[in-house]
One Martini backbone bead per residue (centre of mass of N, CA, C, O) as a GRO file, in nm:
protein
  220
    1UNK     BB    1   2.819  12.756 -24.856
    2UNK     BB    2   2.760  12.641 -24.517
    3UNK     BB    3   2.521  12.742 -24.325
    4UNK     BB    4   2.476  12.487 -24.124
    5UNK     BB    5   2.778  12.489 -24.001
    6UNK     BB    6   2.753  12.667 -23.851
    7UNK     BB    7   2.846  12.848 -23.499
    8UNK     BB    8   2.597  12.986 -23.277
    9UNK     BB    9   2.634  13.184 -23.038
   10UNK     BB   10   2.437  13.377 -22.804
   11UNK     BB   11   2.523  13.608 -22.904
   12UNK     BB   12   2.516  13.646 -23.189
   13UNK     BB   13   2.174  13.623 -23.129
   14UNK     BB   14   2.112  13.841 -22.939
   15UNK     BB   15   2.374  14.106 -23.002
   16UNK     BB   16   2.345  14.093 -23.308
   17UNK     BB   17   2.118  13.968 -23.507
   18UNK     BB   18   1.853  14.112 -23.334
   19UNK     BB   19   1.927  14.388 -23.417
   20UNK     BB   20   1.963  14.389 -23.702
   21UNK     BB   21   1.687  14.322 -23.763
   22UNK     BB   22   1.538  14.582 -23.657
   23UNK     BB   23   1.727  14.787 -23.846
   24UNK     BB   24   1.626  14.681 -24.074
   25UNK     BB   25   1.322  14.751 -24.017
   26UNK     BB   26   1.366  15.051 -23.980
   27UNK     BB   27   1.472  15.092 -24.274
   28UNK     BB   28   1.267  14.983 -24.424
   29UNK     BB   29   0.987  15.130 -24.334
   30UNK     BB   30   1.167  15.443 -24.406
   31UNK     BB   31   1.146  15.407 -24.708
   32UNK     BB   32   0.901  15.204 -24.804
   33UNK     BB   33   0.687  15.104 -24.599
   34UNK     BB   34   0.487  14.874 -24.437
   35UNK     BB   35   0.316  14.753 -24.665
   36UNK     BB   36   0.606  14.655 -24.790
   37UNK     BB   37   0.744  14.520 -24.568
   38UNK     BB   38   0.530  14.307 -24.529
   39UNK     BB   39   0.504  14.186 -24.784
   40UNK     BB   40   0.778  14.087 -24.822
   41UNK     BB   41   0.791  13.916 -24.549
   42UNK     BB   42   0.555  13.736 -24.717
   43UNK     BB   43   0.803  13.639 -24.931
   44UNK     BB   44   0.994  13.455 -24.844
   45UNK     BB   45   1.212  13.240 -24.841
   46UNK     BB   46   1.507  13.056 -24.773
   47UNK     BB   47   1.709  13.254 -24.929
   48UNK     BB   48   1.612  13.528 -24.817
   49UNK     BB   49   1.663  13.505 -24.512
   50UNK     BB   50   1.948  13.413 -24.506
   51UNK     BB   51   2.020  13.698 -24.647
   52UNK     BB   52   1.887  13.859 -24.356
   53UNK     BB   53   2.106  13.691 -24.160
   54UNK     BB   54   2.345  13.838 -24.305
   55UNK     BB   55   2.273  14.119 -24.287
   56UNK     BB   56   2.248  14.157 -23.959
   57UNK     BB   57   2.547  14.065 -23.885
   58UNK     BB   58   2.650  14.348 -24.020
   59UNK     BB   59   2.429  14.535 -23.829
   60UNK     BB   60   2.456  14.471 -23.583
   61UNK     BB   61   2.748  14.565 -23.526
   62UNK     BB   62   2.696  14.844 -23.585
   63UNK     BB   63   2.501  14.884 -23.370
   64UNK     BB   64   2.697  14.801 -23.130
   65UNK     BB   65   2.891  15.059 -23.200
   66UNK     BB   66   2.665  15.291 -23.137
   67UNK     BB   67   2.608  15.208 -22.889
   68UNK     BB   68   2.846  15.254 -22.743
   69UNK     BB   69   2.884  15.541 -22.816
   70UNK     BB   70   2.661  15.663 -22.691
   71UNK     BB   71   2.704  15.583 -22.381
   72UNK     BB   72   2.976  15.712 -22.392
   73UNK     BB   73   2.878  16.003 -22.401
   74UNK     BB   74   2.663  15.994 -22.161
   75UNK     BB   75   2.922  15.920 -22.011
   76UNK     BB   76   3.177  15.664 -21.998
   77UNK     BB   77   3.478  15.449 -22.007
   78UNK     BB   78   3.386  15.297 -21.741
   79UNK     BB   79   3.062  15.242 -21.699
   80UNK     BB   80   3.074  14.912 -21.759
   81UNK     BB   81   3.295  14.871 -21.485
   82UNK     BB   82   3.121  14.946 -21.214
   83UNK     BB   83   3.137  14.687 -21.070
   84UNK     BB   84   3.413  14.620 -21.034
   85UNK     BB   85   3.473  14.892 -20.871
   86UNK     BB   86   3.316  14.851 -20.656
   87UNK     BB   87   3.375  14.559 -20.558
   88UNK     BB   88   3.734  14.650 -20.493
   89UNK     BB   89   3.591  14.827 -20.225
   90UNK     BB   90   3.532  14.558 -20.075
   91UNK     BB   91   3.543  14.294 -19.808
   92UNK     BB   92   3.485  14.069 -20.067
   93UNK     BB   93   3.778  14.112 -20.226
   94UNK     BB   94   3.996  14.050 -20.053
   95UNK     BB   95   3.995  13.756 -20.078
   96UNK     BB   96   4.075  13.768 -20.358
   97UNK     BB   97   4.344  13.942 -20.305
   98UNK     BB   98   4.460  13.666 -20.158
   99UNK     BB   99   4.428  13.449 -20.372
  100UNK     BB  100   4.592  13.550 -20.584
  101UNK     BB  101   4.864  13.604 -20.418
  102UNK     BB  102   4.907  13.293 -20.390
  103UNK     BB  103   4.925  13.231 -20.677
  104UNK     BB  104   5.125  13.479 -20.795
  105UNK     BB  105   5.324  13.596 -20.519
  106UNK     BB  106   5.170  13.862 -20.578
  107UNK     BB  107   5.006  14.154 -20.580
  108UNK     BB  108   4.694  14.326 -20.664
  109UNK     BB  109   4.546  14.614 -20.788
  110UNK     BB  110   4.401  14.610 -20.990
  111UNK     BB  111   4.078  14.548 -21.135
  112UNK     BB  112   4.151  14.465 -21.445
  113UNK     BB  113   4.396  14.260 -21.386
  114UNK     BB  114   4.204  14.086 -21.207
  115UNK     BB  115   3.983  14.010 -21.413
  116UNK     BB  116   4.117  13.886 -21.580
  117UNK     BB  117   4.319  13.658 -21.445
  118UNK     BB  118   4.000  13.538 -21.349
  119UNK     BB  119   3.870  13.483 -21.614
  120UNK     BB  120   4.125  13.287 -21.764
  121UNK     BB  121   4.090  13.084 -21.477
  122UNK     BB  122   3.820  12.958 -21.528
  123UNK     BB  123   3.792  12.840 -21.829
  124UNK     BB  124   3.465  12.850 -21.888
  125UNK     BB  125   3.332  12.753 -21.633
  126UNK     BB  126   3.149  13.024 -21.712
  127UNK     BB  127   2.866  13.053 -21.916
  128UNK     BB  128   2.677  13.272 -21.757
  129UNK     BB  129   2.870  13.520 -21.898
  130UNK     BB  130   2.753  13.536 -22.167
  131UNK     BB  131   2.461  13.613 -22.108
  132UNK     BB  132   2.504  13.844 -21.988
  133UNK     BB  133   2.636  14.003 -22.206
  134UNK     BB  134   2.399  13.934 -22.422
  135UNK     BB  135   2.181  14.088 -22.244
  136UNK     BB  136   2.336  14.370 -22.203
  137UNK     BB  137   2.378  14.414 -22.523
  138UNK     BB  138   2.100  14.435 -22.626
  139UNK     BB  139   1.979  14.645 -22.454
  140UNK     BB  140   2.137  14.841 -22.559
  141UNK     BB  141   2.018  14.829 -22.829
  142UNK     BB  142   1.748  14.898 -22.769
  143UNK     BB  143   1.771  15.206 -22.673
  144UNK     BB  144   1.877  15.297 -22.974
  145UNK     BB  145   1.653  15.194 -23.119
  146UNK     BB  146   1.382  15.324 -23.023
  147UNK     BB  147   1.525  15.628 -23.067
  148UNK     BB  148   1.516  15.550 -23.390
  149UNK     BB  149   1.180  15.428 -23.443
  150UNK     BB  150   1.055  15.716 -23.477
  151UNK     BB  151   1.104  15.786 -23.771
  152UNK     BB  152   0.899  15.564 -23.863
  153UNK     BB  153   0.663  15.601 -23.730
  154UNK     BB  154   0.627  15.879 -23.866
  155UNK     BB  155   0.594  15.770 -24.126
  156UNK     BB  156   0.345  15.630 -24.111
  157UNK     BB  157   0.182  15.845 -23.992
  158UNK     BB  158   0.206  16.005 -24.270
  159UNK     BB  159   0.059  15.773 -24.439
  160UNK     BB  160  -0.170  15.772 -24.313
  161UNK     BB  161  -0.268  16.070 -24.183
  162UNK     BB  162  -0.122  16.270 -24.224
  163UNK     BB  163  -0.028  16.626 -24.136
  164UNK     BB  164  -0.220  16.571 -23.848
  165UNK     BB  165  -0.321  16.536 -23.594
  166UNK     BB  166  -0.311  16.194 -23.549
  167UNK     BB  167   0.004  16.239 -23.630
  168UNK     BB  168   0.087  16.376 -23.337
  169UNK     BB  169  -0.024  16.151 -23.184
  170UNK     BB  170   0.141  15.906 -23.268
  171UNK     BB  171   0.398  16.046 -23.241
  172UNK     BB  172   0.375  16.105 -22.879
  173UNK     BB  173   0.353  15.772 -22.847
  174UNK     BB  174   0.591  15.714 -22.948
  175UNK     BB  175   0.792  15.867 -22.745
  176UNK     BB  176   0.680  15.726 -22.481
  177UNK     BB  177   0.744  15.435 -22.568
  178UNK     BB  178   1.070  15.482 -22.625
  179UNK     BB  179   1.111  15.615 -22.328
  180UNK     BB  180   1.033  15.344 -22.201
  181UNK     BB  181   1.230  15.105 -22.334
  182UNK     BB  182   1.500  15.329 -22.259
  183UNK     BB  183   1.445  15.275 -21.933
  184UNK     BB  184   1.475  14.957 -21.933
  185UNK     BB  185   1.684  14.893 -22.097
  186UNK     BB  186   1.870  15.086 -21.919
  187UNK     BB  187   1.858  14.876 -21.648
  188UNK     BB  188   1.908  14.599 -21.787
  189UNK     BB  189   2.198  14.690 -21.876
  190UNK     BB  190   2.344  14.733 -21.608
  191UNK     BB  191   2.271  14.475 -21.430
  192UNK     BB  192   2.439  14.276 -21.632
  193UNK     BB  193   2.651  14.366 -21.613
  194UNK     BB  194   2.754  14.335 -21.339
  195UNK     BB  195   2.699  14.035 -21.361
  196UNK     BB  196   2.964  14.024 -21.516
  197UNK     BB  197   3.158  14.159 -21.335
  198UNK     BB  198   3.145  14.034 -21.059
  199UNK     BB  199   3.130  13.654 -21.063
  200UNK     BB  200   3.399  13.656 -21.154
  201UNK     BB  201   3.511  13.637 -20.843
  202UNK     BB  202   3.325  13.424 -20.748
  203UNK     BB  203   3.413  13.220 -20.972
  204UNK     BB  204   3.677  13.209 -20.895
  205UNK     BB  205   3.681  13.104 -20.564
  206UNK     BB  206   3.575  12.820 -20.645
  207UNK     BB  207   3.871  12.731 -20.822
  208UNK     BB  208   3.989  12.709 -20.576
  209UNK     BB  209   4.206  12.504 -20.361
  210UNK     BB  210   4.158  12.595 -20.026
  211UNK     BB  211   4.366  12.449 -19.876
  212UNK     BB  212   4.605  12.598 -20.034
  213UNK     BB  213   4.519  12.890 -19.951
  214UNK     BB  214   4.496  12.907 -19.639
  215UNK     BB  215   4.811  12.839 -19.615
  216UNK     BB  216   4.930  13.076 -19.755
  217UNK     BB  217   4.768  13.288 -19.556
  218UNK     BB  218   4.883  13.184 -19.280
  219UNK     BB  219   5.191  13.301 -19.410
  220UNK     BB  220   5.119  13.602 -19.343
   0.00000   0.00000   0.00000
């Protein structure tokens, strides 16, 4: 297997591969302990690195399928739509579904189907939603991650400090580090999934052919 030949997106790297390595990297310091993993990633190969590259990749998935379930529980199954239900409220909306329904010959109501339909119409040509989607799931990741990190810093502090004054220090700056952590990532994970799913309606009315549209609107 060559893994040179690998064909890795932007995704893969940022929301998949990235957090997976964060994953274990606070797994291995809460069995082995800091020094131990210290040590072990001064001695890597570059056969040791592709087999930790492929072990993220597996890594990341489970991050991601957690984080997703953790955020819908704290909030709903819309949470991550709410850009496109907000923007489908809107008198910028309209225009989109004038041009749909030029295009379709029938009006959509759907704010769903209307969505794919607009992303479907697009065919790649928005490469810059690719970006917004695996910026706003790495956040996702990095959320959930924080507040798992505080379970190895608790490690370490024991490690280092025994269970001492030190310790409950060293565990409250960890818990403080965590809540600032997760409440930046889940501000830009909200702005970042929003701009994936606005966008696309706006990305979608630049590929309209425009003289074609009017001339259908003025039909109406």
């Amino acid at each position: 297997m060559d893994i040179s030949k690998w064909k890795l997106e932007v995704y893969d790297l940022l929301a998949i591969i990235l957090p997976g390595l964060l994953a274990i990297t606070e797994g291995w310091v809460l069995l082995r302990g800091w020094d131990a993993f210290a040590k072990t990633v001064g001695g890597l190969t570059a056969t040791g690195l592709t087999l930790v590259v492929l072990v993220s990749f597996g890594a990341g998935g489970l991050v991601q399928e957690l984080s997703d379930f953790f955020v819908k529980r704290l909030t709903n199954a819309r949470y991550f739509r709410r850009g496109r239900d907000s923007f489908w409220s809107t008198a910028e909306a309209e225009t989109v579904k004038r041009a749909i329904k030029a295009q379709l010959g029938m009006p959509v109501s759907s704010v769903d189907t209307a969505f794919d339909y607009c992303l479907t119409k697009l065919k790649g040509q928005f490469p810059r939603r690719d970006m917004f989607v695996a910026t706003s799931d790495l956040c996702r990741s990095f959320a959930v991650i924080s507040v798992l990190a505080i379970v190895p810093a608790m490690r370490i502090a024991f490690q280092t400090f025994g269970l001492g004054r030190s310790f409950f220090t060293w565990t409250g700056v960890s818990v403080v580090v965590a809540a600032v952590i997760f409440s930046l990532s889940w501000r830009r994970m909200v702005r970042f999934r929003e701009l994936s799913e606005t966008t696309v309606f706006r990305a979608y009315l630049a590929t309209v052919n425009e003289p074609a549209s009017e001339l259908e609107v003025n039909r109406q």
